[in-house]
Every structure is written in structure tokens, then in C-alpha cells.
MDAnalysis code that builds the backbone (N, CA, C; Angstrom):
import MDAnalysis as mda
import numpy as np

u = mda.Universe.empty(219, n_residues=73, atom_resindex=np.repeat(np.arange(73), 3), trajectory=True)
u.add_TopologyAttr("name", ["N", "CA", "C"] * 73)
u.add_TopologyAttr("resid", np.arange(1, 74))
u.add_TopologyAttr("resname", ["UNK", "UNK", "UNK", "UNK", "UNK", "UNK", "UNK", "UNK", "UNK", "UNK", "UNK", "UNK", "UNK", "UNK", "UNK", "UNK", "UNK", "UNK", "UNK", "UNK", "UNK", "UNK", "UNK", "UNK", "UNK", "UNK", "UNK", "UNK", "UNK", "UNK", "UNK", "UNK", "UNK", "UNK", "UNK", "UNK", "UNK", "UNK", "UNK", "UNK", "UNK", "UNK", "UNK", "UNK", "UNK", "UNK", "UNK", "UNK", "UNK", "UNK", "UNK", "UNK", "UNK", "UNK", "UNK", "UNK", "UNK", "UNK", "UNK", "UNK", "UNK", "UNK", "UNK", "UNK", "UNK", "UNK", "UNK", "UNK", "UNK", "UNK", "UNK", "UNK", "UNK"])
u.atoms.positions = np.array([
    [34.378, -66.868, -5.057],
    [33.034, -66.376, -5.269],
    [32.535, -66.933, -6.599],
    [31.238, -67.437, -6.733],
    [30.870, -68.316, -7.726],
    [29.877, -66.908, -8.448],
    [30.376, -66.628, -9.936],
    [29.281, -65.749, -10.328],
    [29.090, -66.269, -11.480],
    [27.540, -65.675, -11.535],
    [26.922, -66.773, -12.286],
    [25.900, -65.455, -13.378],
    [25.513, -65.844, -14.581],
    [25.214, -64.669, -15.334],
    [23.902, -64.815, -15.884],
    [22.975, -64.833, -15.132],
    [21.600, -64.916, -15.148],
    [20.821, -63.145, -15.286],
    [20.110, -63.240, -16.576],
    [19.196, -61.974, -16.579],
    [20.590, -60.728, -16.483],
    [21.364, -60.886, -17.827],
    [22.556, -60.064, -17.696],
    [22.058, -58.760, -18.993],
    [22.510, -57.711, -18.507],
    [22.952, -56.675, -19.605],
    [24.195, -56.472, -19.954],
    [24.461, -55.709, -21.222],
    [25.615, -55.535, -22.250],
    [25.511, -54.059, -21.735],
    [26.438, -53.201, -21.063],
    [27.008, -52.004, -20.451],
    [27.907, -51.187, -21.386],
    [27.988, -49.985, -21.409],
    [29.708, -49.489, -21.771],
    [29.729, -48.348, -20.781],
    [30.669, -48.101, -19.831],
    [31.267, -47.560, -19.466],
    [32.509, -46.847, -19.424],
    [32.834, -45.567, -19.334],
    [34.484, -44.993, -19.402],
    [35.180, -44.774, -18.226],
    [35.964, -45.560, -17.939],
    [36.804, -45.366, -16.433],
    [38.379, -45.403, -16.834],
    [38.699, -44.630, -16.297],
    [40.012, -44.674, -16.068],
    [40.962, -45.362, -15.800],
    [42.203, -45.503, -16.680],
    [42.865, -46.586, -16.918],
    [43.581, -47.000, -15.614],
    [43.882, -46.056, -15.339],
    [44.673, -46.157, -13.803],
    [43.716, -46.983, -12.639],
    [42.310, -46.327, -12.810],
    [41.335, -47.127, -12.080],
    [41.637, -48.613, -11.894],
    [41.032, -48.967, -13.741],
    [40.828, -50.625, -14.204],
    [42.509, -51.257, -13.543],
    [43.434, -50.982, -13.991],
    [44.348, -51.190, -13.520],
    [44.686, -51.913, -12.139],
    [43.988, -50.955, -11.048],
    [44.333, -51.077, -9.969],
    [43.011, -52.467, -9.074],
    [42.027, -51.938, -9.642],
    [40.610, -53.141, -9.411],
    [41.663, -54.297, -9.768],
    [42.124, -54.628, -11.295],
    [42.359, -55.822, -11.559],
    [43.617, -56.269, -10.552],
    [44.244, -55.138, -10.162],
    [45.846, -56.046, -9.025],
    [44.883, -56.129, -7.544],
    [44.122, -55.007, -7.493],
    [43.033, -55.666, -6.064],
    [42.497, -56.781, -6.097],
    [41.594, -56.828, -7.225],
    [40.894, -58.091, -7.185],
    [41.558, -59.448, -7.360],
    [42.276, -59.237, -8.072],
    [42.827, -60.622, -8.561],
    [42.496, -61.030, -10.242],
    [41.464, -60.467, -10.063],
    [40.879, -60.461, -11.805],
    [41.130, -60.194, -12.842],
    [41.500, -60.665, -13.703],
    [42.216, -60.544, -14.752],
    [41.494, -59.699, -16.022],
    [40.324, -61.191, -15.949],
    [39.216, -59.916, -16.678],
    [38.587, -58.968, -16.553],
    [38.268, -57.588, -17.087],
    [37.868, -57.019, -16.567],
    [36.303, -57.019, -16.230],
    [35.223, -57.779, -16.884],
    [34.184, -58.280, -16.552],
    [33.950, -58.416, -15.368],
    [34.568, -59.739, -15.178],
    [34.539, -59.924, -13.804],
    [35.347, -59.345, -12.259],
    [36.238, -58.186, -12.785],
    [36.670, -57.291, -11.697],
    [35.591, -56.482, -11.635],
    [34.801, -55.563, -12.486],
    [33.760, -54.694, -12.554],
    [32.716, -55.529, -11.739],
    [32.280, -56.695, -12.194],
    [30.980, -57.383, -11.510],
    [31.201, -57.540, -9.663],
    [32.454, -57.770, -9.670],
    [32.683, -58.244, -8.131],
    [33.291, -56.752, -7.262],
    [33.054, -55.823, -8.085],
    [33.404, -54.303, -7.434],
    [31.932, -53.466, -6.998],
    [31.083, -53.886, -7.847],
    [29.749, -53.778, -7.827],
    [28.765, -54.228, -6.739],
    [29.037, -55.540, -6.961],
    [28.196, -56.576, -6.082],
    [29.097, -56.122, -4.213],
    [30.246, -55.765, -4.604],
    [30.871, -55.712, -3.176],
    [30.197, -53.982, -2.627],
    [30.166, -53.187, -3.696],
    [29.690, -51.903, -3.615],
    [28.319, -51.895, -2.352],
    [27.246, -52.576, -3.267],
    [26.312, -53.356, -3.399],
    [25.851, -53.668, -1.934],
    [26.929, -54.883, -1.786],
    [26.279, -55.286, -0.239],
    [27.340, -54.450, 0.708],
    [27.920, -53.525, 0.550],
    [28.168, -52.313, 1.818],
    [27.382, -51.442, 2.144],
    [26.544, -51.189, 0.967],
    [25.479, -50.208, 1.286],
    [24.041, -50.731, 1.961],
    [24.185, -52.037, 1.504],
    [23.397, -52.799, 2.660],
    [23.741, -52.793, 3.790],
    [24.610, -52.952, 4.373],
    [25.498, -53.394, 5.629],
    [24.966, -51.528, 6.342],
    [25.533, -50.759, 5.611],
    [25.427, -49.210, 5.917],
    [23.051, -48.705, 6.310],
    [22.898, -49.205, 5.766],
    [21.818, -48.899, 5.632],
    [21.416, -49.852, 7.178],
    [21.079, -50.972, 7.524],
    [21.313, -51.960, 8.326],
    [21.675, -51.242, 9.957],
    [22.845, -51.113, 9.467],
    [23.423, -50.440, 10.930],
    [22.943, -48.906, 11.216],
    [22.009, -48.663, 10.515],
    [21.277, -47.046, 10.704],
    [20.112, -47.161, 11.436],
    [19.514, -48.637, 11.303],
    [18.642, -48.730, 12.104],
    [18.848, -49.304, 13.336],
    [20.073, -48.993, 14.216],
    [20.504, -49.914, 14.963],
    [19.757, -48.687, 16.197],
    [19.158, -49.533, 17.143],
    [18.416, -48.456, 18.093],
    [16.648, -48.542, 17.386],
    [16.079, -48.558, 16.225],
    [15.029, -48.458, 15.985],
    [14.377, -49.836, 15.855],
    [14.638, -50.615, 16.230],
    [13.827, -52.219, 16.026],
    [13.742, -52.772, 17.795],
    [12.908, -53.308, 17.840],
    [12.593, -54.350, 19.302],
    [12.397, -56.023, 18.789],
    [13.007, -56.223, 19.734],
    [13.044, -58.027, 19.416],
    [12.188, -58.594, 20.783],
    [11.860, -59.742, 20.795],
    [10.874, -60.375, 22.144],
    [12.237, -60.915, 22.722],
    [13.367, -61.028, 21.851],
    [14.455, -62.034, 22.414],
    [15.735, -61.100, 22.362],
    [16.684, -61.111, 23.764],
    [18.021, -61.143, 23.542],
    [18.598, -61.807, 22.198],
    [19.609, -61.061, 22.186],
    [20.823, -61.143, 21.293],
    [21.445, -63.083, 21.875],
    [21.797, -63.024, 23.663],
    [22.320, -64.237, 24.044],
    [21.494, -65.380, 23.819],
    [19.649, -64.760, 24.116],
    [19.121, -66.094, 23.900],
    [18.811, -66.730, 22.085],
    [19.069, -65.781, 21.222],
    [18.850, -66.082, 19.689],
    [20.369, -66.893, 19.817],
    [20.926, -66.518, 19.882],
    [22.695, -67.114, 20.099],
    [22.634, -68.351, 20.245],
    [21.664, -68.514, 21.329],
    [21.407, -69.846, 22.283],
    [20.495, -70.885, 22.308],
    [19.631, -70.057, 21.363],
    [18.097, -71.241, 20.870],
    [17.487, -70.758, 21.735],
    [17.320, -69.680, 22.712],
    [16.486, -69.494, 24.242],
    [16.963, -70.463, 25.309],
    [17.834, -71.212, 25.181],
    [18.151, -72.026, 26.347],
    [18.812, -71.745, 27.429],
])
């Protein structure tokens, strides 16, 4: 994942050591910067994903699912 630090703020937060700990053997991340940023951003787009699938039943399309798949062909 390429992150990139455009239009950034300076944060302080208190979390628990056991927490940071465990992000950094999940993530892979060493720093903690960038374990926090990519815990966020992953936060982030689940609640997209969650929000998304709530409207599943409330939208109409002119097209199947097979023919978007398919170009209409």
C-alpha cells in the first residue's frame, strides 16, 4: 500500500500498549505512524463497504448485474 502524506495533521493520542503492540505484529508495521494510518484508512473503508451494503434492495439499475459484467452483450 503506497501512503502518501498530503494535507497531514500532527495528532496525540493514548492507546494502550498492549493495543500498539499487537497493530504493529498485525500489520507488519514497525512504525507506529504508519500502523495507526493503515488501521484507520482500513477502519475507514469498512464502514464504507457497511454503509453500501445497507442499501442493498433500495437502488434500480436499467441493467442486470450479467449484462454490466458483459458490456450488454
Amino acid at each position: 500500500m503506497l501512503i502518501t502524506m498530503v494535507n497531514t495533521i500532527k495528532v496525540t493520542v493514548s492507546l494502550d500498549n498492549k493495543i500498539l503492540d499487537d497493530l504493529s505484529r498485525v500489520s507488519g508495521r514497525r512504525k507506529t505512524t504508519f500502523a495507526i494510518r493503515e488501521a484507520v484508512e482500513f477502519y475507514l473503508k469498512q464502514k464504507k463497504i457497511e454503509k453500501i451494503k445497507l442499501m442493498k434492495g433500495k437502488l434500480k439499475f436499467d441493467r442486470t448485474a450479467e449484462e454490466i459484467r458483459h458490456n450488454g452483450q
